[in-house]
FIKOL-552864 format. One record per residue: residue in three letters; x, y, z of N, C-alpha, C in turn; residue number from 1. Coordinates in steps of 0.05 Angstrom, whole numbers, padded with zeros to 5 digits, always signed. Layout:
// FIKOL-552864
ATOM  residu     n_X     n_Y     n_Z    ca_X    ca_Y    ca_Z     c_X     c_Y     c_Z  num
ATOM     ALA       X       Y       Z       X       Y       Z       X       Y       Z  NUM
...
// end
This chain:
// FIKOL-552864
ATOM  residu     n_X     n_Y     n_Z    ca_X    ca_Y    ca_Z     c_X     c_Y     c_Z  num
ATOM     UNK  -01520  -02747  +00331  -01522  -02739  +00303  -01498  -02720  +00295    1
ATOM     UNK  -01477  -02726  +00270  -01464  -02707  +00271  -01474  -02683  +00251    2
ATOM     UNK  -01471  -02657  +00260  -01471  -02630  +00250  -01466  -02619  +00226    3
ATOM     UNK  -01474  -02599  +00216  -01465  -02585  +00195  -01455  -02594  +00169    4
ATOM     UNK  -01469  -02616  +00162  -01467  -02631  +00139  -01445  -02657  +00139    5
ATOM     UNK  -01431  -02656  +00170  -01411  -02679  +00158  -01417  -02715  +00154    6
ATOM     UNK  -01448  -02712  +00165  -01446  -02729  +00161  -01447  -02742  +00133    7
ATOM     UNK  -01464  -02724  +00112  -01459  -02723  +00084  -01433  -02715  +00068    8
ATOM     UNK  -01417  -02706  +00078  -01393  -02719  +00072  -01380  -02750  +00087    9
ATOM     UNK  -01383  -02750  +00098  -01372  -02778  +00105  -01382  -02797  +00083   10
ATOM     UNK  -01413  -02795  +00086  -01432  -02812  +00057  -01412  -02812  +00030   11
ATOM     UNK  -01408  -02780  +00024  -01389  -02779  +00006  -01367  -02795  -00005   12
ATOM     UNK  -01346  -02787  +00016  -01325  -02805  +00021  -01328  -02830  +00019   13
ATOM     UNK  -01342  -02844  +00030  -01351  -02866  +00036  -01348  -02882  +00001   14
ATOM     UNK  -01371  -02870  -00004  -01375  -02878  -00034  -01359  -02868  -00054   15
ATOM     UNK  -01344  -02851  -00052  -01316  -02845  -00074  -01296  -02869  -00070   16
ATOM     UNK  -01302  -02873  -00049  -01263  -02888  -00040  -01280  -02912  -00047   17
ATOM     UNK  -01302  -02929  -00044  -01305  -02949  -00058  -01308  -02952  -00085   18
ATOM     UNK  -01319  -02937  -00095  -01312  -02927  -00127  -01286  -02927  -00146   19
ATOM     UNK  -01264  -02917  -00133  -01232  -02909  -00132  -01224  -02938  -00139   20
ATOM     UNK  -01235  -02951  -00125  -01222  -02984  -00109  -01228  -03003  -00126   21
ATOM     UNK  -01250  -02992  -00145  -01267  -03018  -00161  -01294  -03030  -00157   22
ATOM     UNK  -01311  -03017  -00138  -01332  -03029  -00122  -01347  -03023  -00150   23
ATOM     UNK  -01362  -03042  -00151  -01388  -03032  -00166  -01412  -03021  -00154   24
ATOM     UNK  -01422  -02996  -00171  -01449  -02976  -00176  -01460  -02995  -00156   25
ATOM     UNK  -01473  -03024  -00160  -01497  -03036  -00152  -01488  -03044  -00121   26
ATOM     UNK  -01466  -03051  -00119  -01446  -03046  -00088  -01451  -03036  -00071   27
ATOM     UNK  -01441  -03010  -00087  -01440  -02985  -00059  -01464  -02979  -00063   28
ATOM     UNK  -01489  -02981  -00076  -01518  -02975  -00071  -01521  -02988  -00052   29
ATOM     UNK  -01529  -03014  -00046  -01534  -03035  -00028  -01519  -03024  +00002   30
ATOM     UNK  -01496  -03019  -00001  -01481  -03010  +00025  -01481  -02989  +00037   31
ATOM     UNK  -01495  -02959  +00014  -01503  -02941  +00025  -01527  -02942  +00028   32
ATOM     UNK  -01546  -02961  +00021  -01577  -02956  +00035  -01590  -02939  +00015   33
ATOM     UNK  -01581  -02940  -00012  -01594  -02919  -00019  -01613  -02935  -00035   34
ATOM     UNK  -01639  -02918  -00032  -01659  -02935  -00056  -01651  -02934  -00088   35
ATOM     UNK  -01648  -02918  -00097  -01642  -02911  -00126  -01620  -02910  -00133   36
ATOM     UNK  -01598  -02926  -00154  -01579  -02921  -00171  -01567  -02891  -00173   37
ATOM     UNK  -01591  -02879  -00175  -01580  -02845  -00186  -01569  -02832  -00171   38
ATOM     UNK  -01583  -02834  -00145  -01576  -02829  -00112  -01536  -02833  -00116   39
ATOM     UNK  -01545  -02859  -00111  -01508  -02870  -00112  -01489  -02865  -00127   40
ATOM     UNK  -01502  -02857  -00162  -01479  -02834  -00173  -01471  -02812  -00169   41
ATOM     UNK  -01492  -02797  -00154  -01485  -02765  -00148  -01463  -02766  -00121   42
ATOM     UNK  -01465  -02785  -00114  -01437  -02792  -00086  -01409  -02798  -00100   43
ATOM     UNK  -01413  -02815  -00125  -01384  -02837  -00141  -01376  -02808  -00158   44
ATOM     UNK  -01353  -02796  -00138  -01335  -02779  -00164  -01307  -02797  -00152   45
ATOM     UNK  -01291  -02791  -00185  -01270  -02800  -00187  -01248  -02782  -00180   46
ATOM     UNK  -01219  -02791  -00181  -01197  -02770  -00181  -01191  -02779  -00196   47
ATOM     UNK  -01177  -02759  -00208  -01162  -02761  -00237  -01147  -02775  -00233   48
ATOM     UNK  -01137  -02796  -00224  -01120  -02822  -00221  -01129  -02838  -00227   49
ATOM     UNK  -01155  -02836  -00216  -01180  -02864  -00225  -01183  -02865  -00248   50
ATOM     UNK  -01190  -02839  -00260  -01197  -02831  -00288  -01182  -02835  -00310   51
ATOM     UNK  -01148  -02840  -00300  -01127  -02845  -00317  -01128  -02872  -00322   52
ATOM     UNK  -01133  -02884  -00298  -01141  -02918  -00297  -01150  -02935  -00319   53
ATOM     UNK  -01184  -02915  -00312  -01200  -02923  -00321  -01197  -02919  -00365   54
ATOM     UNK  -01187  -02901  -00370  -01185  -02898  -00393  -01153  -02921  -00416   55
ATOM     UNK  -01137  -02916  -00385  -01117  -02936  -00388  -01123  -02969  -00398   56
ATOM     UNK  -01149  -02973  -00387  -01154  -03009  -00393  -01153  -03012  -00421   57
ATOM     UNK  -01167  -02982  -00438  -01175  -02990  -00469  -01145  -03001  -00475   58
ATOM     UNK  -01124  -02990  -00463  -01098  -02991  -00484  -01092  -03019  -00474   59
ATOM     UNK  -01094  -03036  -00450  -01087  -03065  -00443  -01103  -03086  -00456   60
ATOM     UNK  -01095  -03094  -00482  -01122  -03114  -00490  -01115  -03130  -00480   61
ATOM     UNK  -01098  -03143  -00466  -01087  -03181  -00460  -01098  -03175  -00423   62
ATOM     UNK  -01104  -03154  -00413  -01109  -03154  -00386  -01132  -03158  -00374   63
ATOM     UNK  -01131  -03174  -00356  -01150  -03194  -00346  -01154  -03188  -00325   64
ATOM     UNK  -01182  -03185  -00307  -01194  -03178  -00288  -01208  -03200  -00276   65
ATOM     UNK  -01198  -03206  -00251  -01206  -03235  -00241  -01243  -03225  -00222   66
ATOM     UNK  -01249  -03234  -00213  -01275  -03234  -00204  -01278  -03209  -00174   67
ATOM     UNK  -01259  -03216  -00167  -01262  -03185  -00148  -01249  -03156  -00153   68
ATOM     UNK  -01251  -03158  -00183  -01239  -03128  -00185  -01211  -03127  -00196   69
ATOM     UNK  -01188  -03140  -00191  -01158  -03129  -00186  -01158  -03145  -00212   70
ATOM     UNK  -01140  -03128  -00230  -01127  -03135  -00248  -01103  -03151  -00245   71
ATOM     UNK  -01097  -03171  -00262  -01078  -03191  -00263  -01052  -03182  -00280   72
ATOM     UNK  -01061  -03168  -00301  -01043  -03155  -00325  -01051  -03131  -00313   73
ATOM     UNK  -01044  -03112  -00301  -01040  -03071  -00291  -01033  -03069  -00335   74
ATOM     UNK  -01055  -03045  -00335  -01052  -03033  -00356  -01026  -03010  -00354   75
ATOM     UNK  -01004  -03017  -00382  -00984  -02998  -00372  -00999  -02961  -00377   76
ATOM     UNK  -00982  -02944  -00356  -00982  -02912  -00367  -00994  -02900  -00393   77
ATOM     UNK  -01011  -02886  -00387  -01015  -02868  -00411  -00992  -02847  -00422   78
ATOM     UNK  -00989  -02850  -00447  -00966  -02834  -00461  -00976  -02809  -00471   79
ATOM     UNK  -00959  -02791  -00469  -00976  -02755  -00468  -00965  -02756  -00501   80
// end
């Protein structure tokens, strides 16, 4: 068993970096074992990279997301 909480970070990690990547909520539930949705959000934080991403798609309307996630059209940069 590992010690002193790492193994709840690893859980952590675990479920951020699939998050980061595109995994979906109902995904990384199933893969972390967790019974409940809510469980699996309190693990899914973003980095502000993701978060740039993710706000970035509104500005790509012609960009197209094929079935596993990856975008075909990359939404360009957010402009400050």
């Amino acid at each position: 068993m590992v010690v002193n909480g790492r193994l709840h970070i690893l859980r952590h990690t675990f479920c951020s970096h699939l998050s980061m990547r595109g995994a979906s909520a109902k995904a990384i539930q199933d893969l972390a074992g967790h019974a409940s949705i809510t469980t699996t959000m309190r693990y899914m934080h973003l980095s502000p990279s993701a978060k740039v991403d993710a706000v970035a798609l509104l500005e790509s309307r012609g960009a197209l997301v094929d079935p596993e996630g990856k975008r075909e059209n990359p939404p360009t940069q957010l402009r400050a």
